[in-house]
C-alpha positions as CSV (number, residue, x, y, z in Angstrom):
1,X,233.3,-50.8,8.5
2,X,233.7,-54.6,8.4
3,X,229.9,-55.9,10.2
4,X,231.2,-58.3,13.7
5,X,231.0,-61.9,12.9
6,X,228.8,-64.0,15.7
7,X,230.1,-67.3,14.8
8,X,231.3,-69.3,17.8
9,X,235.0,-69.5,18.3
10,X,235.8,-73.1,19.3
11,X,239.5,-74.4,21.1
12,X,239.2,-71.9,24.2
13,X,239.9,-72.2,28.1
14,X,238.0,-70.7,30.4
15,X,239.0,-70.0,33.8
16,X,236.9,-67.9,36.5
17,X,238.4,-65.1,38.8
18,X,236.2,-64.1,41.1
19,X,237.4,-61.0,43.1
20,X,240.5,-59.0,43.4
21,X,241.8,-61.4,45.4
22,X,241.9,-64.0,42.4
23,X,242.1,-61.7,39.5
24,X,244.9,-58.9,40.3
25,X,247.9,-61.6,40.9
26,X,247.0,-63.5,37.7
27,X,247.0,-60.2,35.3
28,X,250.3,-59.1,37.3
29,X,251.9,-61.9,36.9
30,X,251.0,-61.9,33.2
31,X,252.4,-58.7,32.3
32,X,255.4,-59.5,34.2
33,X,255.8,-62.3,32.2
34,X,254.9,-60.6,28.9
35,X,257.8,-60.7,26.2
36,X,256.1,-58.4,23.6
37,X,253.1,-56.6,24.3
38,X,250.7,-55.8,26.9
39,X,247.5,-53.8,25.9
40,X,245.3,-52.6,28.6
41,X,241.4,-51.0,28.8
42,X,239.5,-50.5,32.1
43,X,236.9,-47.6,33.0
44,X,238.5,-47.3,36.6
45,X,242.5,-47.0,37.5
46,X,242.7,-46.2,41.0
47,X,246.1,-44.1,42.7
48,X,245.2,-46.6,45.4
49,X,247.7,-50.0,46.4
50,X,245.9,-51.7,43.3
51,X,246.4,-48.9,41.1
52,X,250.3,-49.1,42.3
53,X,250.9,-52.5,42.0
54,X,249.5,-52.0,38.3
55,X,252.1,-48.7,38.0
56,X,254.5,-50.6,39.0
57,X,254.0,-54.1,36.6
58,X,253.7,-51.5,33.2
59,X,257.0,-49.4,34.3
60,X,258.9,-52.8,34.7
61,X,257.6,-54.4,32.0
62,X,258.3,-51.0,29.5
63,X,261.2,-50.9,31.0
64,X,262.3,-53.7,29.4
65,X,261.5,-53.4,26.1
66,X,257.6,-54.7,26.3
67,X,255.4,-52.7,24.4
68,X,252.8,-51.8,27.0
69,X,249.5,-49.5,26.2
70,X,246.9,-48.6,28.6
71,X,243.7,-46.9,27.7
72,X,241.8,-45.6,30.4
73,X,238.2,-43.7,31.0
74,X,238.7,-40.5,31.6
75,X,235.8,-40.0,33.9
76,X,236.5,-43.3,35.8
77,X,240.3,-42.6,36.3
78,X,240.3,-38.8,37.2
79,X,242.9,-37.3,38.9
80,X,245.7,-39.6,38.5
81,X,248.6,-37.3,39.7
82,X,251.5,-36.2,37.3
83,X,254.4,-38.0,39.3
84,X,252.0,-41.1,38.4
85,X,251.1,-40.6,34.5
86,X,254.5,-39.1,34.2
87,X,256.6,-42.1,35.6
88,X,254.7,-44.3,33.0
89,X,255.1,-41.8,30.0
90,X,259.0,-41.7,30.9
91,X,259.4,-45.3,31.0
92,X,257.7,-45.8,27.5
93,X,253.9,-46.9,28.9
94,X,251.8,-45.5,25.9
95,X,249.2,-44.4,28.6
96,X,245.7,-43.0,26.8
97,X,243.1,-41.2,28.3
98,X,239.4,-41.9,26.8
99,X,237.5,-38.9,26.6
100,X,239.1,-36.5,29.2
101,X,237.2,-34.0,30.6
102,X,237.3,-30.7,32.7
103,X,235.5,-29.8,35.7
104,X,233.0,-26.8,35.8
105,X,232.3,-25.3,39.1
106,X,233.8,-28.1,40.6
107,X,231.3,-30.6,38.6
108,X,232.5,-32.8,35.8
109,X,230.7,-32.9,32.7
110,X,232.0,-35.9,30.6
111,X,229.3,-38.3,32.5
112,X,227.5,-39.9,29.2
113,X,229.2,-42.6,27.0
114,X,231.8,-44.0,28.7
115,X,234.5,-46.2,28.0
116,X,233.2,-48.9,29.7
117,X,235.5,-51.9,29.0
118,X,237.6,-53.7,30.9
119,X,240.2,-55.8,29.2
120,X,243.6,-57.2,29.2
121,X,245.8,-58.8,26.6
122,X,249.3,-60.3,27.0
123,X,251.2,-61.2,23.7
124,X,248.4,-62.7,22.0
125,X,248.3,-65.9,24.1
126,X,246.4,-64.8,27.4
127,X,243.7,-62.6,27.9
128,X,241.2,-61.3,30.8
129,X,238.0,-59.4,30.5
130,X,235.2,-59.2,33.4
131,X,233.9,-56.2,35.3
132,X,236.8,-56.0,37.9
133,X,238.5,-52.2,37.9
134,X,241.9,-51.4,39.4
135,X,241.0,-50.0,42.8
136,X,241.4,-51.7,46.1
137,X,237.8,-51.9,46.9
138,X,237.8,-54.7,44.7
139,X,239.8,-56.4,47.9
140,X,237.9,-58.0,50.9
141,X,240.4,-55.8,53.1
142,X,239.0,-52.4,51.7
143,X,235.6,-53.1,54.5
144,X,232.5,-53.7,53.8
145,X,232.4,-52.0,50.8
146,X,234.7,-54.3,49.1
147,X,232.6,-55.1,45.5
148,X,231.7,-58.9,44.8
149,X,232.9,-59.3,41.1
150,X,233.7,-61.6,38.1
151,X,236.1,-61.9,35.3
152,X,237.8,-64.7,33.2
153,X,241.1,-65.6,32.0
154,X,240.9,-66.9,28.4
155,X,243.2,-69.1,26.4
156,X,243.0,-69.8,22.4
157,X,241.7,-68.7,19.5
158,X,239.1,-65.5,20.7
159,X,242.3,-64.4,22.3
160,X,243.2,-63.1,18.7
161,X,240.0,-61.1,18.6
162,X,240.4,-59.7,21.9
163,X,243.8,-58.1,21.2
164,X,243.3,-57.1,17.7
165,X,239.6,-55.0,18.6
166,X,242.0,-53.7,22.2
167,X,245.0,-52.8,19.6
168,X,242.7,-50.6,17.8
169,X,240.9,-49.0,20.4
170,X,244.1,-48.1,22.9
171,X,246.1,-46.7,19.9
172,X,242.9,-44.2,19.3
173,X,241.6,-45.5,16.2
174,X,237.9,-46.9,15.7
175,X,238.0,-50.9,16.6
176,X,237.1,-52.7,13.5
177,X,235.9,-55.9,13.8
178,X,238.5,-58.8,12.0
179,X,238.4,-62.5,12.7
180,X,242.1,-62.9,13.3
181,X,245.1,-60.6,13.7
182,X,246.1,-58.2,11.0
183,X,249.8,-58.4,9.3
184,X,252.7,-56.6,10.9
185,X,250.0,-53.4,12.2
186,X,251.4,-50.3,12.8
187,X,251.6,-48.2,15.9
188,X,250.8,-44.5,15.7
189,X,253.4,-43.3,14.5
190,X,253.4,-45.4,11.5
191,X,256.2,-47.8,12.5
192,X,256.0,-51.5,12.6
193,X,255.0,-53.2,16.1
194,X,258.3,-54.5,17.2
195,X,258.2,-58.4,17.3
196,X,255.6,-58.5,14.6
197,X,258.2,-59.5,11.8
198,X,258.9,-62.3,14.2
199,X,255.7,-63.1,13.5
200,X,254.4,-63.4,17.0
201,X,251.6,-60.7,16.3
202,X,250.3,-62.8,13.2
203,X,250.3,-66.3,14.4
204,X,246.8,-67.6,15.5
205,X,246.3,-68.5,19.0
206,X,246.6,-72.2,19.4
207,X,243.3,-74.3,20.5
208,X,243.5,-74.6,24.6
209,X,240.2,-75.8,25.3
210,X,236.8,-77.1,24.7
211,X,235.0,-73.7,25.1
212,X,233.6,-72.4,22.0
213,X,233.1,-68.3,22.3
214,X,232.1,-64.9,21.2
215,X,233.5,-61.7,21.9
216,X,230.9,-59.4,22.0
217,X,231.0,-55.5,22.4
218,X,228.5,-52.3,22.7
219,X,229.4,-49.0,21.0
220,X,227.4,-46.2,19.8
221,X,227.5,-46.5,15.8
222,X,227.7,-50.2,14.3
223,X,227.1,-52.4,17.5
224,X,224.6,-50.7,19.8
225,X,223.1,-53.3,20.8
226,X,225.0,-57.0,20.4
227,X,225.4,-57.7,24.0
228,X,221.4,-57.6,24.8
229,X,220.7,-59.2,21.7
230,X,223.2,-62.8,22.9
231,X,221.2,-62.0,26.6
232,X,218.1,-62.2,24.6
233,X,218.3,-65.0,22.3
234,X,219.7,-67.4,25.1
235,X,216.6,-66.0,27.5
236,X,214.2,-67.1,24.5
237,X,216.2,-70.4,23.7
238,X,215.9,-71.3,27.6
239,X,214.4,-74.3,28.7
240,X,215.3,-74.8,32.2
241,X,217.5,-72.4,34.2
242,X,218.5,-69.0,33.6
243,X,220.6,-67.1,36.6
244,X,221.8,-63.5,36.0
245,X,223.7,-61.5,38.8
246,X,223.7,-57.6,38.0
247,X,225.0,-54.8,39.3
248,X,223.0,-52.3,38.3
249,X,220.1,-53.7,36.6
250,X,217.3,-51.9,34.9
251,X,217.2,-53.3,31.3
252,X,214.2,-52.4,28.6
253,X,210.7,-53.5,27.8
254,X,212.0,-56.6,26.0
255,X,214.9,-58.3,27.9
256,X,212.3,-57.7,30.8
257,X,209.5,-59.0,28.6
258,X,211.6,-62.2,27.4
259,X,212.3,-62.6,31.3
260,X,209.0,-63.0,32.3
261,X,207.8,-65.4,29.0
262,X,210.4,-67.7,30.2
263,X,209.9,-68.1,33.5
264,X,205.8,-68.1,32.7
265,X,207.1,-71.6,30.8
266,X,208.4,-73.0,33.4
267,X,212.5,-72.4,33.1
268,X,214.0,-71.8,36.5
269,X,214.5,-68.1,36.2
270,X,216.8,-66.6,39.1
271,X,217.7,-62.8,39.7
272,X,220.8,-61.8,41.9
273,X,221.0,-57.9,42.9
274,X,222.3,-55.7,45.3
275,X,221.0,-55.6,48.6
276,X,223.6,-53.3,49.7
277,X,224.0,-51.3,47.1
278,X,227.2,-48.8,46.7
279,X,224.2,-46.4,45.5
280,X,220.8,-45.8,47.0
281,X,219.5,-45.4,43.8
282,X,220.0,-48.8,42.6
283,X,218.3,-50.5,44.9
284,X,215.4,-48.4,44.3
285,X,215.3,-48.5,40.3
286,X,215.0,-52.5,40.1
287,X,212.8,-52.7,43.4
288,X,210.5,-50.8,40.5
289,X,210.7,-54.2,38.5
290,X,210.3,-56.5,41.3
291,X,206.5,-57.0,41.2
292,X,206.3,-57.2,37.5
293,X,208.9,-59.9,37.6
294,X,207.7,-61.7,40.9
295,X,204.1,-61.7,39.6
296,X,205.6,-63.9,36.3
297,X,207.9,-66.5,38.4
298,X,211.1,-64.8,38.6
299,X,212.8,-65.4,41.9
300,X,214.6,-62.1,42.6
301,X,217.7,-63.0,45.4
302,X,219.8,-59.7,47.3
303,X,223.0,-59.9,47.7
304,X,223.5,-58.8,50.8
305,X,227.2,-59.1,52.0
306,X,228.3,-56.0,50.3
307,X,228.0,-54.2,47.2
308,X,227.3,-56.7,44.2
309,X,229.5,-55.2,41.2
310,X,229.1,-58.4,39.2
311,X,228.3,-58.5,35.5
312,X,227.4,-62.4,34.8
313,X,224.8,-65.1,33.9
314,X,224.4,-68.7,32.8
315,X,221.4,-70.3,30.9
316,X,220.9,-74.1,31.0
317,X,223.8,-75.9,31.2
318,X,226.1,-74.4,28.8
319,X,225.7,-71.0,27.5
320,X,227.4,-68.2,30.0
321,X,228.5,-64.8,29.8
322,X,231.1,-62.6,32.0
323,X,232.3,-59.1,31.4
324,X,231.4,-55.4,31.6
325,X,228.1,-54.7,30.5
326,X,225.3,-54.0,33.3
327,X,221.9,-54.2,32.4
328,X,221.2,-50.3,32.9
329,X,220.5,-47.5,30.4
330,X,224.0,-46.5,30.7
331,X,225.4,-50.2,29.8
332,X,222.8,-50.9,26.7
333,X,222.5,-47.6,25.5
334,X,225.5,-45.3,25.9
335,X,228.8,-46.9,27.0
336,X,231.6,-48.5,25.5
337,X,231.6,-52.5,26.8
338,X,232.7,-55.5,26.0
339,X,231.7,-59.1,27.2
340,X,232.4,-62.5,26.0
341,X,229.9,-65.2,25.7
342,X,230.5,-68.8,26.2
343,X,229.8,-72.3,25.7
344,X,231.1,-74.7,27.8
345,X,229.6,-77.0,30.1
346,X,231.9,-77.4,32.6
347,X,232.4,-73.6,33.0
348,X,228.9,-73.4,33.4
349,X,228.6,-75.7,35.9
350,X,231.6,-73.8,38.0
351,X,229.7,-70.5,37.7
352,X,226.4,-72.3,38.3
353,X,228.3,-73.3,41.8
354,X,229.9,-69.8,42.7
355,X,226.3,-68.5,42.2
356,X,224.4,-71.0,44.2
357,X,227.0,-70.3,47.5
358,X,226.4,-66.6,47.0
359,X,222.4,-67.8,46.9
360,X,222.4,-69.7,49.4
361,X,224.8,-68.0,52.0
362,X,224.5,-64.3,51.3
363,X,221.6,-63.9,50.0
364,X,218.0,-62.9,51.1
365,X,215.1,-64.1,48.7
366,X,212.3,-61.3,47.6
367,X,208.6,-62.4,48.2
368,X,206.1,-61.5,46.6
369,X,204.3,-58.8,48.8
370,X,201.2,-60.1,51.0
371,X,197.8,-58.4,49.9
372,X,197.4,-54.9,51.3
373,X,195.4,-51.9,50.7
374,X,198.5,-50.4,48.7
375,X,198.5,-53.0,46.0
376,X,196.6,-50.9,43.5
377,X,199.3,-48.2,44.1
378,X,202.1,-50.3,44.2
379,X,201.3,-52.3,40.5
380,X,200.6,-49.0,39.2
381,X,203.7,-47.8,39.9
382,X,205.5,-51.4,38.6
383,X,203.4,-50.7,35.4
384,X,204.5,-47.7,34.8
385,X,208.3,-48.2,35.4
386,X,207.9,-51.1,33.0
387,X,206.3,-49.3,29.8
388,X,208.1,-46.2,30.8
389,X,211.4,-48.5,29.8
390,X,210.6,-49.2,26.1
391,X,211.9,-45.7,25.5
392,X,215.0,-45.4,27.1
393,X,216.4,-46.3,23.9
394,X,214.9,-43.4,22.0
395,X,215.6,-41.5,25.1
396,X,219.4,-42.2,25.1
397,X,219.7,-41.2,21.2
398,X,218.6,-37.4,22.3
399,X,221.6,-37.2,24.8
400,X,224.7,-35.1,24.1
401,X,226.9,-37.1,21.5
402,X,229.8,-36.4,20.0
403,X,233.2,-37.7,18.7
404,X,235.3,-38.7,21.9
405,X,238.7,-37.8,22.2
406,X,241.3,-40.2,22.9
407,X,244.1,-38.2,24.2
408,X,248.1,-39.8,24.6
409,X,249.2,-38.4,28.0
410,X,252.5,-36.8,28.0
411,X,255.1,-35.8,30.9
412,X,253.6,-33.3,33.1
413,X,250.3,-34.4,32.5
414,X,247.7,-35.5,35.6
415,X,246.4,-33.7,38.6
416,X,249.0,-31.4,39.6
417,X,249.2,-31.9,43.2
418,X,247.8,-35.6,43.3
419,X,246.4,-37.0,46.3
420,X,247.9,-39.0,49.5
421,X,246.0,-42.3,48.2
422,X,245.4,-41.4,44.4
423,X,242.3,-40.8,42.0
424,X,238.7,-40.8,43.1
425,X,240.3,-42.2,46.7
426,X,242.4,-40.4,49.1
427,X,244.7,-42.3,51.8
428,X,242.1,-43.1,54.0
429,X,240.8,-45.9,51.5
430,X,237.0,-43.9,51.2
431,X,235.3,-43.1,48.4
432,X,235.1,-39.4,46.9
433,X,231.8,-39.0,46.2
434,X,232.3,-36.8,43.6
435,X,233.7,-39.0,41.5
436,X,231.2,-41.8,42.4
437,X,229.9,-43.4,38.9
438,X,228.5,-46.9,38.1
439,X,231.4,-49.4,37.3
């Protein structure tokens, strides 16, 4: 397999969407603009009113003569009902299901090594990738439980490398890593894209912007590690401010070491995490860290609004990084993500500002803990946690792994009776906690 290049990608534009609220109407109203082809990845599609709204911008735009294909996880998107999948399959949506998997005693057992990725490309000219799923607690009307996220909508050149590693991975084939398009590719069935002898498919982005970029992704053969490894060179490379906002955070011995080195030299290091977490057990699995950190200069800031689901960080006054890729065992060791790293001042200096409002308004600050007669327990226990996590690599390898199966729905597939609201939600808008995972 071709090895990923790293080089930077110059000529982009970068444009932040921060919620639901910014994000859903601009990849809508790019697929119902889309003349040739829309390919689609996210972990989560939700029978909810997002999850419709998307239904409804693949039919139309199938319906009139857009190739549109959809790959989704098959853990994160469980239960989509048959009228749903089936509507799409009939209209000529090339809907794929990542890894589906069966239920056992009313448990499902396709947890580890996820598709991950959430991704979007329109015709080779726009894309979007971030950490926002298609579920309506990504909305600030779904309650307090609505999720704080991120993504980006790109212009240029790294468009080209976003759709040719999607193309790859939604029509079920390994993604292999080429700097620009390929010639006329084929679908599946051997045939010839339509609108690729136009040329459409082959012709290089044009330069947009001033962003230079990197489209970086996590698998489990060739690239298991790229994304820490760009969060780790810019953490040693730091020399004044570094601000990462995590979802789930609990990375390894050496992003957590590189942390601490820099803010023991004096760079501004900042920490945003959930204070109201959508599970317990985040909270309590970087609280672990927070004296290990603290103790080295890291300011540690809860998010305390509602559940942080954001996957983003800047370093000095250029370098940045959106997409899907928490900082958890399940992000840098099993799953299937994607991110895209980039270097741009003035999109720094916009996400340096979205961060410092959520800071300063909806945050609450950690301190380090007052002397008590705990303390001896307490740094024991930070210790621990933080030599225990130089072998959650190792760890990870000795999990179930196999080949997954990418599997083209067909009419009649889905969960046969459905549900009133779709998916892991029912109509009341409230979370099955069955289905509960870490997006």
């Amino acid at each position: 397999m071709p090895q990923r290049s790293s080089r930077w990608v110059p000529g982009n534009h970068f444009e932040l969407l921060e919620n639901g609220e910014e994000f859903f109407p601009r990849v809508f109203d790019a697929i119902a603009s889309a003349r040739h082809e829309v390919m689609l990845e996210t972990f989560i599609l939700w029978e909810d009113k997002i999850g419709q709204a998307l239904h409804t911008a693949m039919l139309t735009a199938a319906q009139r003569g857009v190739q549109v294909h959809a790959l989704v996880d098959g853990f994160g998107s469980a239960g989509l009902s048959r009228q749903f999948v089936g509507s799409l399959v009939e209209a000529g949506v090339q809907l794929r299901i990542f890894d589906p998997g069966r239920s056992i005693l009313g448990q499902r057992t396709n947890l580890l090594r996820r598709m991950h990725r959430k991704i979007v490309v329109v015709d080779n000219e726009v894309g979007f990738i971030g950490g926002i799923n298609y579920s309506a607690d990504h909305v600030a009307d779904f309650g307090p439980e609505a999720k704080q996220d991120y993504a980006v909508q790109v212009r240029g050149p790294i468009v080209a490398q976003l759709r040719n590693y999607t193309r790859e991975a939604v029509l079920g084939r390994a993604p292999r890593w080429r700097p620009w398009p390929a010639r006329a590719s084929a679908d599946t069935a051997g045939h010839v894209a339509p609108g690729a002898a136009q040329g459409w498919a082959t012709a290089q982005p044009a330069h947009r912007g001033e962003a230079d970029a990197i489209f970086v992704t996590r698998d489990n053969h060739h690239h298991t590690n790229d994304i820490e490894r760009h969060y780790r060179v810019a953490l040693r490379a730091a020399r004044h401010r570094v601000v990462i906002a995590n979802a789930y955070f609990f990375p390894g011995y050496r992003f957590i070491r590189d942390m601490r080195r820099a803010a023991r030299r004096g760079v501004d290091v900042r920490l945003i995490l959930q204070g109201q977490p959508d599970m317990a057990i985040v909270r309590t699995a970087a609280s672990m860290l927070y004296d290990h950190l603290l103790q080295a200069g890291v300011r540690i800031y809860e998010y305390c609004d509602r559940p942080l689901h954001g996957k983003v960080a800047l370093v000095d006054d250029e370098w940045a990084t959106v997409g899907s890729s928490n900082l958890d065992p399940l992000s840098l060791s099993l799953n299937l993500e994607a991110n895209v790293v980039i270097r741009d001042r003035a999109f720094n200096t916009h996400l340096m500002s979205r961060l410092s409002h959520l800071m300063e308004h909806s945050c609450k600050q950690v301190d380090v803990p007052a002397p008590s007669r705990w303390d001896g327990l307490r740094l024991l226990r930070s210790y621990a946690m933080f030599h225990l996590m130089r072998w959650f690599p190792t760890w990870a390898g000795w999990l179930p792994r196999h080949e997954p199966v990418i599997q083209l729905a067909r009419p009649g597939d889905g969960d046969e009776t459905g549900s009133t609201g779709g998916g892991p939600q029912g109509g009341d808008g409230k979370r099955n906690p069955d289905t509960g995972a870490m997006a």
